[in-house]
C-alpha positions in Angstrom: 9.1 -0.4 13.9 9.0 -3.7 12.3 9.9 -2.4 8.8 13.1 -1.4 8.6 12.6 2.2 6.5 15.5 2.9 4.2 15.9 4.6 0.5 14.3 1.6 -1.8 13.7 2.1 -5.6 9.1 1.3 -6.8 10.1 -2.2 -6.9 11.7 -2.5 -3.9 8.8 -1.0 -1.9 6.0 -2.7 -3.6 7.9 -6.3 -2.7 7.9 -5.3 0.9 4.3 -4.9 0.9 4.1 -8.8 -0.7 6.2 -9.3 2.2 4.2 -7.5 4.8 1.1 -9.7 4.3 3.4 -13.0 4.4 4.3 -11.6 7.7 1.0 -10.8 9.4 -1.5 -12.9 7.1 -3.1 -14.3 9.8 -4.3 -11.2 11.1 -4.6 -10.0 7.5 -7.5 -12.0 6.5 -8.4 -13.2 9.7 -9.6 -8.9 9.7 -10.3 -8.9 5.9 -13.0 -12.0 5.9 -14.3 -10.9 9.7 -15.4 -7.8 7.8 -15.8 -9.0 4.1 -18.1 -12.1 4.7 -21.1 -11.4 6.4 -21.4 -8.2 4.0 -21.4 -10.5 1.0 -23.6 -13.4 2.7 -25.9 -10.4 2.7 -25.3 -8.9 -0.4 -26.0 -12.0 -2.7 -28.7 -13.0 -0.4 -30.5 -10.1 -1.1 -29.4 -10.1 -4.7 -29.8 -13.9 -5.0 -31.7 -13.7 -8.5 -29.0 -11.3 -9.9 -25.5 -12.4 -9.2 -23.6 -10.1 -11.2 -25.1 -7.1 -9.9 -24.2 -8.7 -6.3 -20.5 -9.4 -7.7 -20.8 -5.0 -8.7 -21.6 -4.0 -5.2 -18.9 -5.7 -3.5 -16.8 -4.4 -6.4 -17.8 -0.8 -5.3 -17.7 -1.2 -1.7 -13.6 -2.2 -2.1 -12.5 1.1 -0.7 -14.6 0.8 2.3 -12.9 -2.4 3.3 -9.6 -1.3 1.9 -9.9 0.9 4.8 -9.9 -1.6 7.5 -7.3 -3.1 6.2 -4.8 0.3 6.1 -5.7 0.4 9.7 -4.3 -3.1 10.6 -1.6 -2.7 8.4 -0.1 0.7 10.1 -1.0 -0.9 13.4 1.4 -3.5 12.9 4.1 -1.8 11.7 4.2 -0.3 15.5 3.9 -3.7 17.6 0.0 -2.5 18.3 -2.5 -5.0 18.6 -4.3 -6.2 15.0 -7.0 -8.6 15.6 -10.3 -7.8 13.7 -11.6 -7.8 17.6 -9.1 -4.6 17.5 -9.6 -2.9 14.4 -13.3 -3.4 13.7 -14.1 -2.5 17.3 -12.5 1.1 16.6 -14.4 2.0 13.4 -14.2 6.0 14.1 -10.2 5.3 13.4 -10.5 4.0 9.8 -14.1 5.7 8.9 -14.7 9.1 9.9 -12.6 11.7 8.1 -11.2 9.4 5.5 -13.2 10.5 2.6 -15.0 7.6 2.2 -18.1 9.3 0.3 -15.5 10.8 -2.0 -13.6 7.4 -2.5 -17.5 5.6 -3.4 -18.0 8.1 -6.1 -15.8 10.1 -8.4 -12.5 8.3 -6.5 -13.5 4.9 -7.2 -11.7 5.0 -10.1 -8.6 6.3 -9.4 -5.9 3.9 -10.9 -3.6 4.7 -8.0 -6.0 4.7 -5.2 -4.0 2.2 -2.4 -1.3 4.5 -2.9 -3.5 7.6 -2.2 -5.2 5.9 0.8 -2.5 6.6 3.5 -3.2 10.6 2.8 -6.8 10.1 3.4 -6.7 8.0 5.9 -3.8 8.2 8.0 -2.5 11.8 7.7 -6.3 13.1 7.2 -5.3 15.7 4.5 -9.2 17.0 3.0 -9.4 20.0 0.7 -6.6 22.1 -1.3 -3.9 20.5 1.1 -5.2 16.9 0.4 -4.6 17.4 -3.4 -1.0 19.6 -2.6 0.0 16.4 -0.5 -1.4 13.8 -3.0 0.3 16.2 -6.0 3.9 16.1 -4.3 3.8 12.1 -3.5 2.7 11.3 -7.2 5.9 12.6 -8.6 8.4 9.8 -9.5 5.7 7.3 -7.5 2.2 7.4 -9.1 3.2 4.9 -12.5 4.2 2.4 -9.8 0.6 2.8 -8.5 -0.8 2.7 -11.3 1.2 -0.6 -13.0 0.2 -1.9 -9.6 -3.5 -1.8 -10.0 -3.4 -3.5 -13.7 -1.1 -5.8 -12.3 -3.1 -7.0 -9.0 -5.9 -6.8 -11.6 -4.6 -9.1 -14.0 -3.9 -11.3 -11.3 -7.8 -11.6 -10.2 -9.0 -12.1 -13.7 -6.2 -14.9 -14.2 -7.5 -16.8 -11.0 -11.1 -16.3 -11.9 -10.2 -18.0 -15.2 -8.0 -20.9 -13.8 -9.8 -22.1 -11.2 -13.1 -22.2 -13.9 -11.0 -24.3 -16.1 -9.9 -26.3 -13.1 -13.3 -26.9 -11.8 -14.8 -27.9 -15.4 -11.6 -30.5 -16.0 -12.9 -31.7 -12.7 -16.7 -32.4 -13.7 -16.6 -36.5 -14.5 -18.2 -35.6 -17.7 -16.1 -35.8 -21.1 -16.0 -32.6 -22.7 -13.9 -31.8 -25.8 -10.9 -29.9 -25.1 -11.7 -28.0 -28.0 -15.5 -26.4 -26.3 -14.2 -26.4 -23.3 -14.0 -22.6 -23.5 -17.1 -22.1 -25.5 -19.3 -24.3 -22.4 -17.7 -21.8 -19.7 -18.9 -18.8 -22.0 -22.5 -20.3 -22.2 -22.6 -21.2 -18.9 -21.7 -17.5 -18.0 -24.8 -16.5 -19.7 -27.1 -18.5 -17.2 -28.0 -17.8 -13.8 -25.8 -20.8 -12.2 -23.2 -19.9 -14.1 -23.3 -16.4 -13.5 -23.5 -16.9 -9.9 -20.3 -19.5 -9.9 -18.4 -17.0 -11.6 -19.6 -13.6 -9.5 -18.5 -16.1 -6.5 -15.1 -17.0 -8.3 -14.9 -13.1 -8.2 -15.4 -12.8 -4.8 -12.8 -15.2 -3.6 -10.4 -14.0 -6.0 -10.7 -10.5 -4.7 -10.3 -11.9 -1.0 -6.9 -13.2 -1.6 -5.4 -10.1 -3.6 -7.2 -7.1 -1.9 -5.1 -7.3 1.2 -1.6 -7.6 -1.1 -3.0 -4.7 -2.8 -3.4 -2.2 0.3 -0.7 -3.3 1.5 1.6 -2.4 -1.4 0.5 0.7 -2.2 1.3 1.4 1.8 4.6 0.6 1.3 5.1 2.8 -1.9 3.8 5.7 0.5 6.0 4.9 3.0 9.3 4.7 0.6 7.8 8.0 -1.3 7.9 9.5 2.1 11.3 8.3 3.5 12.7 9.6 -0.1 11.1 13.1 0.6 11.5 13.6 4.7 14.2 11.1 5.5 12.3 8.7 7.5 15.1 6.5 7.8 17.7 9.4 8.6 15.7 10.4 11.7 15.4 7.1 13.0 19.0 5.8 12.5 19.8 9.2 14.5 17.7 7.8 17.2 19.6 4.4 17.4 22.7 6.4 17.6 21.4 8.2 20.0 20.4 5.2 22.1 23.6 3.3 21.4 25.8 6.5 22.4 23.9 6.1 25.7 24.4 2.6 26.7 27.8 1.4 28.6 31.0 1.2 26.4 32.4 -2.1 27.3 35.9 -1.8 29.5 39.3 -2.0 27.4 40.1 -4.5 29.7 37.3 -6.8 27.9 38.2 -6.1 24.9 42.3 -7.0 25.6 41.4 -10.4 26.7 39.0 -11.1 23.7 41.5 -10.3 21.4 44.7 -12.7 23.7 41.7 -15.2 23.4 41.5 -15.1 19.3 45.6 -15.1 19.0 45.7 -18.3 21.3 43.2 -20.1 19.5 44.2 -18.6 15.7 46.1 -22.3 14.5 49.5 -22.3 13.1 50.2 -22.8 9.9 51.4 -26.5 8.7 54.2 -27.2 6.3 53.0 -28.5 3.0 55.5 -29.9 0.5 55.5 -29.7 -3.6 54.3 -33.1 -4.7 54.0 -34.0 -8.3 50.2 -34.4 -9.8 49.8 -38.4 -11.0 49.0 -37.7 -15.3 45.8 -37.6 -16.4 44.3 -40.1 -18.2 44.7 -40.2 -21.8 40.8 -39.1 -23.5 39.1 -42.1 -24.6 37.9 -41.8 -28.1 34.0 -42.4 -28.4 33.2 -45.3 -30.7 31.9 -43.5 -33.8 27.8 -44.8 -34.6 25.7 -44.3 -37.3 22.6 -42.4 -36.2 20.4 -44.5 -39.2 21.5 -47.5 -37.7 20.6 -46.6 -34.2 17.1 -45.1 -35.1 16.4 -48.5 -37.3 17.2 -50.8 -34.2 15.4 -48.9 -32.2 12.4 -49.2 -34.2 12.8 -52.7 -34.5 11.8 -53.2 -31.0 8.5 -54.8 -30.0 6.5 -51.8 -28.7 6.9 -50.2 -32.3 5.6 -51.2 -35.5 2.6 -52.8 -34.1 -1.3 -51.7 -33.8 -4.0 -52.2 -31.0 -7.1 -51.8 -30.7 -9.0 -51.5 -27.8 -13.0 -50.8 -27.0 -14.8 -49.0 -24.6 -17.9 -48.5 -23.0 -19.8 -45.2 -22.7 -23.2 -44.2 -21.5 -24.5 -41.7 -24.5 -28.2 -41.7 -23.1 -31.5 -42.9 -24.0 -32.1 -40.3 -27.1 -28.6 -41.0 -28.6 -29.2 -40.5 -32.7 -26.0 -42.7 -34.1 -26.7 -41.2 -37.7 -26.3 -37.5 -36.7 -23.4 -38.4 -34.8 -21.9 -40.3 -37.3 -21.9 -37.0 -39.4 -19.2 -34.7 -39.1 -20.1 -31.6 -37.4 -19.0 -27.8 -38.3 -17.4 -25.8 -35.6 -19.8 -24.3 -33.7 -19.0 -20.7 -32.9 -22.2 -19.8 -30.8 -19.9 -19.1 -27.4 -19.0 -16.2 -29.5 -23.0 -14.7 -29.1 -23.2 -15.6 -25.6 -19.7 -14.2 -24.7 -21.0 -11.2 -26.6 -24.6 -10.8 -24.9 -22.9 -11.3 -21.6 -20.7 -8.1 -22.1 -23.7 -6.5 -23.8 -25.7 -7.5 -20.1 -22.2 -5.8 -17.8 -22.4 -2.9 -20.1 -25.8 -2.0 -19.3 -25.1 -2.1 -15.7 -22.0 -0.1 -15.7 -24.1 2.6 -18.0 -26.4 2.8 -15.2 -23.4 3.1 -12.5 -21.4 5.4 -15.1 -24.3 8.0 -15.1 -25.1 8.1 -11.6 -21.5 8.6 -11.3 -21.8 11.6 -13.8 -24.7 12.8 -12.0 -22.7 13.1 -8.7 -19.8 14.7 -10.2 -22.2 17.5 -11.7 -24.1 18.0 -8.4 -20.8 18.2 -6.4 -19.6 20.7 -8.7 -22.5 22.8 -8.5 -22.1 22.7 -5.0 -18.6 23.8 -4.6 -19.4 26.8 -7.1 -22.1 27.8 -4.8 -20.0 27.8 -1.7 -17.4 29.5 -3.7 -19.3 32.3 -4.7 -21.2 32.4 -1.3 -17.5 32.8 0.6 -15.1 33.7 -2.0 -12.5 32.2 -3.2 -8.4 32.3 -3.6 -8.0 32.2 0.5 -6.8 29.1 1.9 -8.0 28.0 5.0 -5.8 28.5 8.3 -5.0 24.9 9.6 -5.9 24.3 13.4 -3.3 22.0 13.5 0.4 21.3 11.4 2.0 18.3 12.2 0.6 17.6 15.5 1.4 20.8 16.7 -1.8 23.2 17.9 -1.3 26.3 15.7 -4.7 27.9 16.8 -4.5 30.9 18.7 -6.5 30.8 21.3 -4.2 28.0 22.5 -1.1 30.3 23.2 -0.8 32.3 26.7 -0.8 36.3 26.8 2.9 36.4 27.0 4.5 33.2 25.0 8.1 34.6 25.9 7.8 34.8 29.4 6.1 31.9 29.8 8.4 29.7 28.0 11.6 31.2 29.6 9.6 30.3 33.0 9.2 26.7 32.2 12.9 26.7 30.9 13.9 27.5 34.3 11.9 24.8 36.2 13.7 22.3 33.8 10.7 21.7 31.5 12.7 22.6 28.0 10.5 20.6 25.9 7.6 22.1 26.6 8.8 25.4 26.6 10.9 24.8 23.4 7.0 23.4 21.7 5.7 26.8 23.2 8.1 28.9 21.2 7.6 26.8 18.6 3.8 26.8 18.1 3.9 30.7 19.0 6.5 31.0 15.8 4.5 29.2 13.5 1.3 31.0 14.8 3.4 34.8 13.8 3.9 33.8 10.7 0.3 32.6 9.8 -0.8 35.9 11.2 1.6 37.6 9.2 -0.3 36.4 6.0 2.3 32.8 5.5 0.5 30.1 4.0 0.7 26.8 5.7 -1.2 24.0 4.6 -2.7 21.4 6.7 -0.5 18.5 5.0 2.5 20.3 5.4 5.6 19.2 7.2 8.4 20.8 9.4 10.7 20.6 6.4 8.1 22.3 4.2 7.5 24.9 6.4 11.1 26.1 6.8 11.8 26.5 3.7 8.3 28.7 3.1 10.2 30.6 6.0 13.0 30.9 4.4 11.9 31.8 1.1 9.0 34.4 2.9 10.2 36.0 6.2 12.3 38.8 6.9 16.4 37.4 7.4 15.9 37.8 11.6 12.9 35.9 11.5 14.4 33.5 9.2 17.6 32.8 11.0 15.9 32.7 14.5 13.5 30.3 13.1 16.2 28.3 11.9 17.6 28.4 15.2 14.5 27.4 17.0 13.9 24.1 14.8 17.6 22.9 15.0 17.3 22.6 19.0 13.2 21.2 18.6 14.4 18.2 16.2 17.6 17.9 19.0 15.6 17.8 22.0 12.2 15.5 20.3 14.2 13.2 17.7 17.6 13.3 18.6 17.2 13.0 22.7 19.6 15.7 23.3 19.1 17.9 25.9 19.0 21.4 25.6 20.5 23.9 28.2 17.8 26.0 30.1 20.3 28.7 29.1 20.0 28.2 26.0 16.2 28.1 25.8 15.5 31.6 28.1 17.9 33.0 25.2 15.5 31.8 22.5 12.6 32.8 24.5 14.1 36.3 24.6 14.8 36.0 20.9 10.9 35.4 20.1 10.1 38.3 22.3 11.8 40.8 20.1 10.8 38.8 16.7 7.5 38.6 17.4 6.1 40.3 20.3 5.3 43.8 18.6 3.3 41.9 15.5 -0.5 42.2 15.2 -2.0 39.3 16.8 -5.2 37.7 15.3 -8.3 38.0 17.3 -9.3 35.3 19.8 
């Protein structure tokens, strides 16, 4: 991997996602604008007369490109190829099954939605198992999330403002510092000005999006090493693999260490030698301050005046009377700032209803297929953890055929086959496992659900899987024809669901 997963504290974790797109930013938004810019060419094309509302689609269309980039990001953290010729050529990987209707309605606004994403997307966790899974990473991790979307949020508006004030120093006209801010208002209210600033939007939101995924990403990945011990099983791995290479002879390391005593240098004599005295301190002249500030005043650049004149163009209608006059403060950028949050209120009325709308409608129609097909039974996964738990996929006799591939030296696959027929008992047996579930959470259900033999010989049974699959320790045939004979008598005389 090319993050190094360990135990990190919210900080921590949301740092190495800064970090993340430093690494890979020129496939970042190399993907990002590949996918970004022709949809927004489009959009304000077609909404050329009506900027803002352009600015508001792109707005709303966020998760769907947040999506591309979770694939690139997850990509690279395996050494996989991340080009945008890569990722946007595999759509089906980051668009189907990722909830993406969901995430354009009632989950657009989800506060902690970049930290939610990897669930959707990546483990593909839907239904009562989806909110389980999103319910257990929130604890201790979702006010990170949250802090994280103000944050990145503050940090667009701050850019839209500074580069406005940047390009309007920049116009060779003089304005007053003083309606400066009251000119960008008005201008806001136009249509130039609106379209300057939805564009402002747009490229603001180009350059944090990407840190955003990407954060969140990381908090999911440190919310995940804290809860399954990412970092545990890979660090047994490298043990594994360093236990495997050659120990270097004891010969070797002998004459390394007759090496560092020949070249280790002898310590020298050094004799007592008496320091020279210091200096006696020099006392600093004492100076009146009055008579300092006086001669400096008397110098030639103070005390004098100059004047100097300067020619400006004022224009052919330039009325020197009213000008002359002094002029009250004019206060009017206060209307126009008003009427243009009176104008973005009226659209997000319109966008808040609809949303309303399609809240009410999706909730009539999960009452209806409540009360069609009951409720209160959890659906039976087909698949938990990448293993295949339906069964139609296990042979008549799971025992026998496992103790027969133990013998012809295929443990692993006869190990999985005990293992997918144990876990396909217990759901038979009425256990509730959830599709989002892991191997740790469904030994403890085990242990908390089954009868002591079961438990024990389930216990049993994961201890040599995790040896064999992420420890690389072989397991004995032996030892696996025992645990097939095991399973026979745990599980060979329960009722098995129909096929």
């Amino acid at each position: 991997m090319a993050v190094r997963l360990r135990p990190r504290n919210p900080t921590e974790a949301l740092d190495l996602g800064f970090a993340l797109v430093r690494e890979h930013a020129g496939s970042v938004y190399g993907t990002w604008l590949a996918a970004y810019l022709p949809i927004a060419f489009l959009t304000y094309a077609l909404l050329w007369d009506h900027p803002v509302i352009a600015w508001c689609v792109l707005w709303w269309l966020k998760p769907l490109f947040d999506r591309i980039l979770l694939a690139l990001l997850s990509r690279s953290l395996f050494g996989e190829p991340t080009g945008p010729r890569a990722i946007l050529g595999s759509p089906r990987q980051w668009l189907m099954g990722t909830r993406i209707l969901s995430a354009l309605t009632w989950g657009r606004f989800d506060f902690a939605r970049s930290f939610h994403l990897p669930v959707h997307q990546l483990e593909r966790s839907r239904g009562k198992a989806g909110r389980q899974r999103v319910r257990l990473l929130d604890r201790d991790a979702r006010g990170s999330a949250v802090w994280l979307t103000f944050l990145l949020l503050g940090v667009e508006l701050f850019l839209v403002i500074a580069v406005s004030i940047g390009l309007a120093l920049l116009i060779p006209v003089q304005v007053p510092v003083e309606n400066l801010l009251e000119n960008i208002f008005r201008s806001g209210t136009s249509r130039d000005g609106a379209l300057v600033g939805a564009l402002l939007g747009t490229f603001a939101t180009s350059l944090v999006e990407p840190v955003y995924v990407a954060s969140g990403f990381t908090l999911y990945l440190q919310r995940r090493t804290m809860l399954e011990g990412w970092d545990i099983e890979l660090r047994f791995r490298h043990l594994a693999e360093r236990l495997a290479a050659p120990v270097a002879s004891a010969a070797g390391v002998v004459a390394a260490l007759l090496l560092a005593c020949v070249l280790l240098p002898l310590p020298s004599v050094s004799h007592a030698q008496a320091e020279p005295p210091a200096a006696a301190p020099q006392k600093a002249a004492a100076k009146d301050p009055a008579k300092e500030i006086k001669a400096v005043l008397a110098q030639p650049e103070f005390g004098k005046t100059e004047m100097r004149k300067q020619l400006e163009y004022v224009g052919p209608k330039f009325d020197w009377k009213s000008d002359s006059k002094s002029k009250p403060w004019n206060f009017g950028w206060i209307e126009d700032l008003a009427r243009l949050l009176a104008g973005i209120a009226r659209y997000a009325t319109w966008i808040v209803g609809g949303l309303a709308l399609a809240v009410v409608l999706y909730l009539l129609a999960r009452y209806a297929r409540l009360r069609g097909f009951g409720a209160g039974q959890a659906e039976r996964p087909d698949f938990l953890f990448g293993l295949d738990v339906r069964p139609e996929s296990l042979p008549d006799d799971v025992a026998a055929v496992a103790a027969a591939l133990a013998k012809e030296g295929r443990t692993r696959e006869a190990l999985s086959l005990l293992y997918r027929g144990a876990l396909v008992r217990f759901l038979d047996q009425g256990m509730e496992f959830l599709r989002g579930d892991t191997e740790g959470d469904c030994l403890r259900k085990v242990e908390h659900n089954a009868r002591d033999t079961a438990r024990q010989y389930f216990r049993r049974l994961v201890s040599a899987w995790q040896s064999l699959a992420y420890g690389h320790r072989a397991v004995g045939a032996e030892a696996v024809v025992a645990l097939a004979g095991e399973w026979r008598r745990e599980f060979a005389g329960d009722a098995q669901a129909p096929r």
